[in-house]
C-alpha positions in Angstrom: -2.2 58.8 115.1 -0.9 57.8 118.7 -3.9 56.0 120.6 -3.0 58.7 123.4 -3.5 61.7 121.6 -6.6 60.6 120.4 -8.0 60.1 123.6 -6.5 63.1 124.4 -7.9 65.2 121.6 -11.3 64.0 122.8 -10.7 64.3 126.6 -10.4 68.0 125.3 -13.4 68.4 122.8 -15.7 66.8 126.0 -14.1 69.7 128.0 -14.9 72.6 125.5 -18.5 71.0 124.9 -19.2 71.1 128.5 -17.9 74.4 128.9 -20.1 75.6 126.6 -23.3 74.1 127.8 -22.8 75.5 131.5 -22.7 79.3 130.1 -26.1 78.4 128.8 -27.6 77.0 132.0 -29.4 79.8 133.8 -28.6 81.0 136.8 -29.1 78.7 139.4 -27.8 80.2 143.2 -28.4 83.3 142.5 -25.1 84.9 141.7 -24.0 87.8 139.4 -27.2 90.0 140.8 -30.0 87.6 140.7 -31.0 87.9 144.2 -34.3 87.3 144.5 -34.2 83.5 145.6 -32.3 84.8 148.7 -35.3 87.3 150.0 -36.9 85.5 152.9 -40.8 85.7 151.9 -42.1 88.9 153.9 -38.5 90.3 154.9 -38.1 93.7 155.1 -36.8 95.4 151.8 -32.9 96.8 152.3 -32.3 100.2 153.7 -31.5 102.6 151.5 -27.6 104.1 150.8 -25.5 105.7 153.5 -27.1 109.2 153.7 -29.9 109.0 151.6 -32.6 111.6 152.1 -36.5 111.6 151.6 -36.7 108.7 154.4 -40.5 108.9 155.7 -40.0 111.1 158.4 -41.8 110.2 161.6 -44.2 113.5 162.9 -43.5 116.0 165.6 -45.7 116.0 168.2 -45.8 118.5 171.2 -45.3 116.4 174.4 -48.4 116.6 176.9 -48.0 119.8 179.3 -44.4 120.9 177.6 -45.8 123.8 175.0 -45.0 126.3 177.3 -42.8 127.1 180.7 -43.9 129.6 182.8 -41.5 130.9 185.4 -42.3 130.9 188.5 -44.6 127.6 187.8 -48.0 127.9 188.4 -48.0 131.2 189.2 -50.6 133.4 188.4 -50.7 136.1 185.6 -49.7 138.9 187.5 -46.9 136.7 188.9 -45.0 135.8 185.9 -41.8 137.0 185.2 -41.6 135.6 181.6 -43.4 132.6 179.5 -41.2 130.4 176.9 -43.1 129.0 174.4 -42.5 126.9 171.2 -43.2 128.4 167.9 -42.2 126.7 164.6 -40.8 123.3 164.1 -39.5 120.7 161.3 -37.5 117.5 160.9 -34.9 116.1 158.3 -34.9 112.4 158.5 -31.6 110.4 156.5 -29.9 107.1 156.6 -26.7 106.2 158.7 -26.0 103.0 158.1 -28.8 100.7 159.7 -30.0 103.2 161.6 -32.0 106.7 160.9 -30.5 110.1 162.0 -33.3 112.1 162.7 -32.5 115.9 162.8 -35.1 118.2 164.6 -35.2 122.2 164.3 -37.1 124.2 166.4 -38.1 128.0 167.3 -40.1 129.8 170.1 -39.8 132.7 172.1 -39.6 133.9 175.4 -42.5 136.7 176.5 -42.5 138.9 179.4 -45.0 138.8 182.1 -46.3 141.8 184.0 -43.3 141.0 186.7 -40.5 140.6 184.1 -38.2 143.1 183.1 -35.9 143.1 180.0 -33.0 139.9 180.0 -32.0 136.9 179.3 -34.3 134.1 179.9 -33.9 130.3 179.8 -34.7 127.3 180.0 -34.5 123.1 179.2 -35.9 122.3 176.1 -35.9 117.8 175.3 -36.1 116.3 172.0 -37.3 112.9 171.7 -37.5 109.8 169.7 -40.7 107.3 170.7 -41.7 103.7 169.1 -45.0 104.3 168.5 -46.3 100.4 169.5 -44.8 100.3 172.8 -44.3 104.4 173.5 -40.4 103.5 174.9 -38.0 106.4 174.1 -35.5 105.2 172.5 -33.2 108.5 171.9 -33.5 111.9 174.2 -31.6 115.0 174.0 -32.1 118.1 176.3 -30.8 121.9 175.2 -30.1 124.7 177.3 -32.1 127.1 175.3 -31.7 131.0 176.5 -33.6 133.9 174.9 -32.5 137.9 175.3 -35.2 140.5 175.6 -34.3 144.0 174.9 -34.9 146.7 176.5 -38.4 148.5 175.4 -38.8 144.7 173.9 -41.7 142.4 175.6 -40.1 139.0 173.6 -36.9 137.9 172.4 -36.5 134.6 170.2 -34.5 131.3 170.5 -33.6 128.6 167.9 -32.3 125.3 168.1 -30.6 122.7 166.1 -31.0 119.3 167.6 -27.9 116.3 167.3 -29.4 113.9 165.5 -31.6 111.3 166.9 -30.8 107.9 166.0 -33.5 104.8 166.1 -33.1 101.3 163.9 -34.3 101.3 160.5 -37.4 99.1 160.5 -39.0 99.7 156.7 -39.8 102.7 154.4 -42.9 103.8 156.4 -41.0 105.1 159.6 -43.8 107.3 160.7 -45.7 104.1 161.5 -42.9 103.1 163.3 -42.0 106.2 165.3 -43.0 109.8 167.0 -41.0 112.8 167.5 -41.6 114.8 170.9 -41.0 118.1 171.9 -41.4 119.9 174.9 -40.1 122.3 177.9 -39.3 120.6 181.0 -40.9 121.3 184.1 -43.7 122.8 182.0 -47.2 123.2 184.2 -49.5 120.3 182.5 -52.4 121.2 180.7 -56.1 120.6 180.3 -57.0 117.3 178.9 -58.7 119.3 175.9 -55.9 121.5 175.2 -53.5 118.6 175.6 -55.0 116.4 173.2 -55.1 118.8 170.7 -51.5 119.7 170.6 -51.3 116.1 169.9 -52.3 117.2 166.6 -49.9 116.8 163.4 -48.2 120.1 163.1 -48.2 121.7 159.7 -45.0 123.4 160.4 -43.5 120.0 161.0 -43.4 119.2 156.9 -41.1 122.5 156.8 -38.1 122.4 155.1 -34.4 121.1 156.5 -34.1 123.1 159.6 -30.6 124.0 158.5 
């Protein structure tokens, strides 16, 4: 046999052997799925998939003197014209992207004071997003909300979908992360008591999808 296709034939056979041993090395850089060397020790875990539900939503709270508006402001019972006031609310809470989409629902009503007569009746109604370790807003919508009372009628009812609010995805547990506040602007403040109750988790606020 030709001294060159011996070497040749071996050249080959060394080839084939190596081959064979590298499929049985494990996996050294991680590749293929095996991931878990690449984790930086404490990182945050991924976000979950592009609208995923069932995100820890963060609570609603009722922002400090906005339960109610009372038109005129400050004046007294017998002065009032008409009150709005918040009734039931929830929240829906998915992922978009990096980023949580935070969709708020909420209802209320508008009653008539002993100067009001039947109409419609409005007001501006914000929706907000706070980090809960520095209390920054980080996303704000207001509404134009309007409610009709009929004639014979002492109320008339309003409901409103929210846009969704949108704040960075941060971990799993998002109500340690963030607050939801709701309220009428240019509301009449409260008492400190009564304020700091309406702080209060709502139980309406576990509702369903306000869809």
């Amino acid at each position: 046999m030709d001294a060159k296709r011996i070497l040749a034939g071996l050249a080959a056979l060394a080839l084939s052997a190596g081959a064979a041993h590298a499929l049985d090395l494990p996996n050294p850089f991680g590749l293929f799925g095996d991931k878990k060397s690449e984790q930086a020790p404490g990182a945050p875990p991924p976000p979950p998939p592009d609208g995923a539900l069932g995100v820890d939503c963060p609570e609603i709270l009722v922002d400090s003197g906005a339960a109610s508006l009372r038109v005129p402001p400050g004046s007294d019972n017998a002065a009032v014209r008409y009150q709005l006031s918040l009734g039931d609310m929830a929240r829906e809470c998915s992922m978009q992207g990096d980023q949580i989409a935070i969709k708020v629902g909420v209802e209320g009503a508008a009653v008539l004071g002993p100067a009001g007569s039947p109409g419609a009746y409005s007001g501006s109604l914000r929706v907000a997003v706070r980090r809960q370790k520095d209390e920054h807003i980080l996303d704000s919508k207001t509404y134009r909300i309007s409610a009709a009372v009929a004639a014979g009628a002492t109320r008339g009812a309003f409901r409103v979908i929210a846009d969704p609010l949108l704040v960075p995805y941060l971990g799993p547990q998002a109500a340690d992360d963030y607050e939801i506040l709701v309220g009428f602007e240019g509301g009449v403040a409260e008492k400190p008591a009564a304020a700091q109750k309406r702080r209060k988790r709502r139980s309406s606020a576990t509702a369903a999808s306000p869809d």
